[in-house]
N, CA, C and O atoms as a DFTB+ gen file, in Angstrom:
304 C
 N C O
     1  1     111.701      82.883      82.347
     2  2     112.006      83.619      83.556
     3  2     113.464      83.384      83.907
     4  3     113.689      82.232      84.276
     5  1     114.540      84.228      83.880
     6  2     116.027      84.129      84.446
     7  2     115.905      84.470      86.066
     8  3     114.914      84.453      86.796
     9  1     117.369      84.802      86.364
    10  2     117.742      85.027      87.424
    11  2     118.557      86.368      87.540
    12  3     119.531      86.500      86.800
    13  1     118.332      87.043      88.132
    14  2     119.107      88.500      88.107
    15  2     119.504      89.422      88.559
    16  3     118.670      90.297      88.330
    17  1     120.512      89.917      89.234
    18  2     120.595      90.980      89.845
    19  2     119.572      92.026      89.962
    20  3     119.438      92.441      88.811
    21  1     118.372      93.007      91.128
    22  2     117.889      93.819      91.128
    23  2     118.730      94.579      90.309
    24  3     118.017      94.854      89.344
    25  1     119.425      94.893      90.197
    26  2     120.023      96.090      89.773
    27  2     120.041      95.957      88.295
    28  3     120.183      96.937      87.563
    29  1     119.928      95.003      87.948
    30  2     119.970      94.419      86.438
    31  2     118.501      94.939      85.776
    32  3     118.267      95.174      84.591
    33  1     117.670      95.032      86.837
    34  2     115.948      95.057      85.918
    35  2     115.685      96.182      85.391
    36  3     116.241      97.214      85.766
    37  1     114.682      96.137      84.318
    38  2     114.258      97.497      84.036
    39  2     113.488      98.663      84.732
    40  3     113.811      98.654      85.920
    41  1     112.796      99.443      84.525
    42  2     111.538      99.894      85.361
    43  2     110.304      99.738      84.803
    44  3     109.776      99.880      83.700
    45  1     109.955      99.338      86.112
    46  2     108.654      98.797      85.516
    47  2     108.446      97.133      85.512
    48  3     107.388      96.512      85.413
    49  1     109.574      96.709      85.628
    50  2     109.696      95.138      85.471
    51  2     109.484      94.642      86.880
    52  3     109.673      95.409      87.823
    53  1     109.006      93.093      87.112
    54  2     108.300      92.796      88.390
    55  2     109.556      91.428      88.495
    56  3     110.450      91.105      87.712
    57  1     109.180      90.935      89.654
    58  2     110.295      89.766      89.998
    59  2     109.986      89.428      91.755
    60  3     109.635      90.199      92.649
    61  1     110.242      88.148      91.779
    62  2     110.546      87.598      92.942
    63  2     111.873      87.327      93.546
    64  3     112.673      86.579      92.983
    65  1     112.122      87.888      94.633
    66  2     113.258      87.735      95.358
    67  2     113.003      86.354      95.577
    68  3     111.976      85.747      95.881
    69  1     114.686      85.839      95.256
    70  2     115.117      85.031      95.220
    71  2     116.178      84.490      96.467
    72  3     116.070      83.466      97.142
    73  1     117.084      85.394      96.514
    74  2     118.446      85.175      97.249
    75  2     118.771      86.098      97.813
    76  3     117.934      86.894      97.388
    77  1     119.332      86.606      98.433
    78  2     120.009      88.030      99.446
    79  2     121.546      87.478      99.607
    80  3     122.086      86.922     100.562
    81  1     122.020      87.821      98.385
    82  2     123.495      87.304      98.126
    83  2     124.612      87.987      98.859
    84  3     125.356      88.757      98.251
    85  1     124.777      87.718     100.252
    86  2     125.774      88.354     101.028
    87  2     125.404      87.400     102.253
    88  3     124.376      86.744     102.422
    89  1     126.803      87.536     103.249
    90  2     126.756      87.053     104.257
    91  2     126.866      88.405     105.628
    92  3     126.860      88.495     106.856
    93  1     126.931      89.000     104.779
    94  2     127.043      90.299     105.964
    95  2     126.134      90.631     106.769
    96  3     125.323      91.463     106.362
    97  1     126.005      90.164     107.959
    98  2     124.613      90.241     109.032
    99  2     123.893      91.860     109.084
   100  3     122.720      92.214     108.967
   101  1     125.296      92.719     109.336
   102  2     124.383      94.209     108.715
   103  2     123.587      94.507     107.394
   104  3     122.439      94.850     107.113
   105  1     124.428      94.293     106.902
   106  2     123.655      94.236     105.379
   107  2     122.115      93.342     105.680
   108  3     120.982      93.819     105.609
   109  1     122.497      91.919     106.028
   110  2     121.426      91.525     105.507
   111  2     120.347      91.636     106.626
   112  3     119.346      90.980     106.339
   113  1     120.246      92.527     108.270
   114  2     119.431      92.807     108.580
   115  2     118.851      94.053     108.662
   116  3     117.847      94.306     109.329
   117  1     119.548      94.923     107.911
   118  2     119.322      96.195     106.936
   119  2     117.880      95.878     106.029
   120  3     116.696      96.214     106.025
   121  1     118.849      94.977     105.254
   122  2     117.302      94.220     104.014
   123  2     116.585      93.581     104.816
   124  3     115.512      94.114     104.531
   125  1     116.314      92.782     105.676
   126  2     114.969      92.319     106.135
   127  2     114.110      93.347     107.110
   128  3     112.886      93.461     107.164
   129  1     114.981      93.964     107.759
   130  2     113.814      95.434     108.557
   131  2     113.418      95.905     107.547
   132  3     112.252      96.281     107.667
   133  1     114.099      96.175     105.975
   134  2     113.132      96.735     104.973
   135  2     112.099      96.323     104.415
   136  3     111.429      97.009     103.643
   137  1     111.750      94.710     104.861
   138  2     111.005      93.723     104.129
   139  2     111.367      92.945     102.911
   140  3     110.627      92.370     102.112
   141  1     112.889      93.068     102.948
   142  2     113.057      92.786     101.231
   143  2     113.268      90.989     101.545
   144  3     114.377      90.590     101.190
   145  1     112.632      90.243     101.964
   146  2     113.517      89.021     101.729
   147  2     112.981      87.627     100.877
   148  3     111.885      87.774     100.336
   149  1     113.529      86.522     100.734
   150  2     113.417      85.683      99.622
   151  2     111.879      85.576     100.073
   152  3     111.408      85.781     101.192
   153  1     111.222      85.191      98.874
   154  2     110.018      84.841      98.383
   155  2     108.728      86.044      97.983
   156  3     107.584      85.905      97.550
   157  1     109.613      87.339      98.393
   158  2     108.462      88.863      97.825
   159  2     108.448      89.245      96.664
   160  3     109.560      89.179      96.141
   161  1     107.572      89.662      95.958
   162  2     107.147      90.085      94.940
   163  2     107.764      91.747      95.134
   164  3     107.758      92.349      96.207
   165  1     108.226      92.234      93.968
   166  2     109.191      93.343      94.033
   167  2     108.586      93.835      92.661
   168  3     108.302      93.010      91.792
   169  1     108.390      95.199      92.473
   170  2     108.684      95.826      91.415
   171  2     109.645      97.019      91.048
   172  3     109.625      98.019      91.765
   173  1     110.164      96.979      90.375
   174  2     111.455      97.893      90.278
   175  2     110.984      99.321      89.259
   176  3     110.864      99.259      88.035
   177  1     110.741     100.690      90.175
   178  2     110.238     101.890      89.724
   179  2     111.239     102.723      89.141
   180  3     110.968     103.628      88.353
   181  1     112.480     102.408      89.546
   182  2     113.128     103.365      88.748
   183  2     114.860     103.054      89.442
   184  3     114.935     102.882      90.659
   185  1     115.974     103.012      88.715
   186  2     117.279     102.568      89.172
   187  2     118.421     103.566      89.128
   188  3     119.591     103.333      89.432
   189  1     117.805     104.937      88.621
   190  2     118.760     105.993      88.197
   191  2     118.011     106.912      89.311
   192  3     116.847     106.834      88.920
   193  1     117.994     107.789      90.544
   194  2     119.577     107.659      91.468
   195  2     120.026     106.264      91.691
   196  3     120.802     105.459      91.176
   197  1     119.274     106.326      92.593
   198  2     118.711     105.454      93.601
   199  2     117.781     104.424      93.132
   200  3     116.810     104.646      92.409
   201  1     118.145     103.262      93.599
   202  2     117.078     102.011      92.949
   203  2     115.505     102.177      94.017
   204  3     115.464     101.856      95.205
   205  1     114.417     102.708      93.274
   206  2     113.486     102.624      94.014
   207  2     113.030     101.296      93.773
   208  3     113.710     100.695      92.941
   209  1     111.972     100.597      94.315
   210  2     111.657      99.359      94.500
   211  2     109.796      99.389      95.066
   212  3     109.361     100.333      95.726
   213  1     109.007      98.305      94.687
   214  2     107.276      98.976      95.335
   215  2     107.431      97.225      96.183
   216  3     107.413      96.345      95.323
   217  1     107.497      96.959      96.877
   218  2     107.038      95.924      97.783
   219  2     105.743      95.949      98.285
   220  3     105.702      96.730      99.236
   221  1     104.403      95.307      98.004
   222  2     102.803      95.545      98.584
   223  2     102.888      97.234      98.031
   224  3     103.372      97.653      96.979
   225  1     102.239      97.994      99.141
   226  2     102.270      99.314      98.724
   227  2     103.382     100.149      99.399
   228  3     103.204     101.346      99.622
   229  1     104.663      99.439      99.760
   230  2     105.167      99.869     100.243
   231  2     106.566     100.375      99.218
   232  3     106.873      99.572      98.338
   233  1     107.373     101.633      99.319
   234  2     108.237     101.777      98.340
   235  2     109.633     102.450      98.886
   236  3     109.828     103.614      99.236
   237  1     110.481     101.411      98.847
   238  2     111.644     101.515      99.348
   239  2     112.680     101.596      98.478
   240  3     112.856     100.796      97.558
   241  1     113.566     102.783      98.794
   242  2     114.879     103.210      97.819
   243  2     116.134     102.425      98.576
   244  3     116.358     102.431      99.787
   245  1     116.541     102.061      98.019
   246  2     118.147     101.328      98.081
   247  2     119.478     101.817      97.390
   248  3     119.345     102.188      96.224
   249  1     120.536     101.864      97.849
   250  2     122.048     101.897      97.387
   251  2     121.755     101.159      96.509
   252  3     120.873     100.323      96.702
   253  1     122.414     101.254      95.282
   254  2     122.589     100.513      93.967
   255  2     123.527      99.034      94.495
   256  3     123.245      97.908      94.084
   257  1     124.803      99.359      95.591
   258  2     125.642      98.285      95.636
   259  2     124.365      97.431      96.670
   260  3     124.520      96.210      96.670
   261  1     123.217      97.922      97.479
   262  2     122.461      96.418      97.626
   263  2     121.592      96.212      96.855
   264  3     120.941      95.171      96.767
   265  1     121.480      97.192      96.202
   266  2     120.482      96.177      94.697
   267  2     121.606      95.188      94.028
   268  3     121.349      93.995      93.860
   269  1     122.424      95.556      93.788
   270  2     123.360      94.059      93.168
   271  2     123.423      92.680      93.933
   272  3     123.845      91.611      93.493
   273  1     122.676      93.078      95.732
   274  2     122.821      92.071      96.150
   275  2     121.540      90.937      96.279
   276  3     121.644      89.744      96.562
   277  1     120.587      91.536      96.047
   278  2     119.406      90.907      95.615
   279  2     118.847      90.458      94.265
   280  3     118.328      91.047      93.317
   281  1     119.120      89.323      94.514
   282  2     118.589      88.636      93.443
   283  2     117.196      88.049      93.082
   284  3     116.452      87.397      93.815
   285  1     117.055      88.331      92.111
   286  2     115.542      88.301      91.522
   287  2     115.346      87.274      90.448
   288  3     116.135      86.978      89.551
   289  1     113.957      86.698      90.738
   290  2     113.328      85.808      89.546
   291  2     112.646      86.918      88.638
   292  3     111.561      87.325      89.053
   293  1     113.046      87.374      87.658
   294  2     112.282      88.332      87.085
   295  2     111.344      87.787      86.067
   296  3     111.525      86.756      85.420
   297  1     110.118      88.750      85.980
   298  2     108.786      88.238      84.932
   299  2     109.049      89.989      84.210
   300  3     109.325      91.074      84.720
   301  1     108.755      89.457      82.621
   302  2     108.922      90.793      81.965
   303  2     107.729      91.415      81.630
   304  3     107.739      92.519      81.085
């Protein structure tokens, strides 16, 4: 299991948030009203527009520049 940029994963590939690599309070209360924060189980549906993402049954699209900011324990 590495460590990895969301933006790095494939589709289809699963992972645990790890880190929310920014200090930017917008940014990072952007990502937690979305639910994205350390310790969720994430699966990554697709990264070409838009990084979609399935959190529970929930499925949230992101800017590619904050998928680079979440970092993931990924399982392949």
């Amino acid at each position: 299991m590495g460590r990895i940029a969301l933006s790095q994963m494939r589709s289809g590939q699963r992972g645990k948030i790890v880190e929310l690599a920014t200090h930017d309070r917008t940014i990072l209360r952007k990502l937690r009203s979305l639910g994205i924060i350390p310790g969720v189980s994430v699966r990554l549906l697709r990264s070409i527009p838009d990084t979609v993402i399935e959190i529970g049954h929930t499925k949230v699209a992101l800017d590619r520049r904050y998928a680079a900011l979440i970092m993931v324990s990924s399982k392949n």
